[in-house]
C-alpha positions as CSV (number, residue, x, y, z in Angstrom):
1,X,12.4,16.6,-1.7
2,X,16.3,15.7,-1.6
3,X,15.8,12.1,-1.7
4,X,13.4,12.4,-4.7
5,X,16.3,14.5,-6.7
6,X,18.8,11.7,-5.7
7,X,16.6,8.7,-6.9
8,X,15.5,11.3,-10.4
9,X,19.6,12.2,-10.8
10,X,20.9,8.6,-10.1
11,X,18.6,7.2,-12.7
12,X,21.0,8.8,-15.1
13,X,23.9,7.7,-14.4
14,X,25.1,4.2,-15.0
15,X,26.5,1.3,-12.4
16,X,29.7,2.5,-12.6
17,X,29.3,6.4,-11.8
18,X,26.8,5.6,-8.7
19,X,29.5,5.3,-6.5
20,X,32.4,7.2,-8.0
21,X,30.9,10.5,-8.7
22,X,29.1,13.2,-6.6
23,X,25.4,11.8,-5.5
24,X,23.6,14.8,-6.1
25,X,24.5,15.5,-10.1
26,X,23.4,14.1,-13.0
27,X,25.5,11.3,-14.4
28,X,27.8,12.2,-17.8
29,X,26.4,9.4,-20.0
30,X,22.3,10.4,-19.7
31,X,21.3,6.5,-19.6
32,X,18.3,7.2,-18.6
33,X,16.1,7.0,-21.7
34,X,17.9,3.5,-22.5
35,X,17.0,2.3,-18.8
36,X,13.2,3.1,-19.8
37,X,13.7,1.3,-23.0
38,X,15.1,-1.8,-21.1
39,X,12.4,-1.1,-18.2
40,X,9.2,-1.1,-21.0
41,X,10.6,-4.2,-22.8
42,X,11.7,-6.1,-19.5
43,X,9.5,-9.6,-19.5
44,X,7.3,-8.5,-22.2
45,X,6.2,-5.2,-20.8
46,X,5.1,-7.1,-17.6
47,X,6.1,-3.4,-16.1
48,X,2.2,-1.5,-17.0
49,X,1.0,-5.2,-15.7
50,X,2.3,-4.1,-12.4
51,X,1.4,-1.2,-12.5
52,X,-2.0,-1.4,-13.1
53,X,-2.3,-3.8,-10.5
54,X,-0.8,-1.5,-7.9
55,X,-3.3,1.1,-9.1
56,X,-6.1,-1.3,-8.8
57,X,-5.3,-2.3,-5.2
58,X,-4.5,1.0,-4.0
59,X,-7.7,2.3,-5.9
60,X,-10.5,-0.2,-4.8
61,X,-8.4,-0.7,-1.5
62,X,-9.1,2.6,-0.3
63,X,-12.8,3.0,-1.9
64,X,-13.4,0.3,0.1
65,X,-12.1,1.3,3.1
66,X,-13.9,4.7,3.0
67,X,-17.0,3.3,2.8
68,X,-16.7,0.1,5.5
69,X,-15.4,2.5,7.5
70,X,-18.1,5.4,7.0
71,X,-20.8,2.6,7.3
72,X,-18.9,2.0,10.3
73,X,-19.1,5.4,12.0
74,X,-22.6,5.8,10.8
75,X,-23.9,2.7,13.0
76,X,-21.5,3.9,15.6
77,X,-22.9,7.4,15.5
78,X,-26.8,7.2,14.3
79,X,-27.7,3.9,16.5
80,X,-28.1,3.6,20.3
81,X,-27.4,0.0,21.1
82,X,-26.4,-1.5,24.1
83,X,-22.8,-2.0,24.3
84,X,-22.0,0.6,21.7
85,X,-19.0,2.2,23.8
86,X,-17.7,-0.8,24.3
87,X,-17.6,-2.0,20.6
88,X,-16.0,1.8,19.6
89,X,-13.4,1.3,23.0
90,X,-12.8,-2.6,20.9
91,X,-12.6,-0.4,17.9
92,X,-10.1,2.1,18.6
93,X,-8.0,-1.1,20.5
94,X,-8.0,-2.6,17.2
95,X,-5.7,1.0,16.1
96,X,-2.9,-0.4,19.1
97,X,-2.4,-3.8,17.2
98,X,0.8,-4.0,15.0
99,X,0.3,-5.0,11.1
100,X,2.9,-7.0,11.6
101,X,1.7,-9.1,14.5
102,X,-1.5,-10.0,12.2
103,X,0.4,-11.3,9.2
104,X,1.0,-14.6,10.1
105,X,-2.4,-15.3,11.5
106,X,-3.7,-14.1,8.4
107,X,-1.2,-16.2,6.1
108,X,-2.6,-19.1,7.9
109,X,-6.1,-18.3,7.2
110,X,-5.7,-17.5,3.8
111,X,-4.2,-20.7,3.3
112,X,-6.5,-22.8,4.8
113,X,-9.3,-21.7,2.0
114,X,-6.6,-21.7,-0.9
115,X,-6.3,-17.9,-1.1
116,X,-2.5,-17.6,-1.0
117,X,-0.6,-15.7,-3.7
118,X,-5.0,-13.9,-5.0
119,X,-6.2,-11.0,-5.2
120,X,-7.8,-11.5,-1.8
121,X,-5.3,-11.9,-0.3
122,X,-4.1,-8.7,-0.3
123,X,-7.0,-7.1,-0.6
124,X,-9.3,-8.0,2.4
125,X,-6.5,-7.3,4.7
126,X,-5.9,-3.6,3.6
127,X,-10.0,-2.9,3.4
128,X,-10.8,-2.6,7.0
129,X,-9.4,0.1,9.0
130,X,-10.1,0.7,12.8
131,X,-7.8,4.0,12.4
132,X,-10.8,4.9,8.9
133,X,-13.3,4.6,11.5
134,X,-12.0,6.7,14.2
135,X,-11.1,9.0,11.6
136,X,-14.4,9.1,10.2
137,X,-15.8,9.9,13.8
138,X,-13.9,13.0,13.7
């Protein structure tokens, strides 16, 4: 909770007292309803833009990735298929790989169909979930 005090208290204070007063207290000039003002009228109020958009990825995103990976354990779970250990083992390697070792491969794909800087492109990435699946089998 400490560092959600600091960022609420240093939202108070302006540029100046940041670094010459104690971190932990509110500032002496209250700035902060005139740094919401700026923040609402900033670009036109672009601000609610983003943050609808956050809430829309974050909120489909993980609908999404409930249900593929529900679907997932279902198949996994309900159907006897040959190979089906091996396709859960392939799942649960997909848990080992890095998020970070993927983005470039998938910067590359997404710009060979003209999907850079969409929707898409952040949203495919974050709907499939080889950790949601395991989960789900649990």
């Amino acid at each position: 909770m400490l560092p959600v005090w600091w960022l609420l208290v240093s939202s108070t204070k302006s540029s100046g007292e940041l670094f010459s007063s104690f971190g932990f207290w509110l500032g002496h000039h209250n700035d902060l309803a005139s740094k919401l003002r700026q923040l609402v009228n900033c670009r036109g109020g672009i601000f609610f833009c983003w943050l609808l958009n956050s809430a829309v990825y974050a909120g489909v995103g993980s609908v999404v990735a409930t249900l593929l990976a529900a679907a997932a354990w279902f198949v996994f779970a309900k159907y006897s298929f040959r190979g089906r250990r091996a396709a859960f083992r392939l799942v649960l390697a997909g848990v080992l790989v890095p998020p970070n070792l993927l983005a470039l491969p998938l910067y590359l794909t997404f710009n060979s169909v003209h999907a850079v800087n969409t929707f898409w492109s952040v949203f495919f990435p974050t709907s499939e979930s080889p950790f949601g699946v395991y989960l789900a089998r649990i």
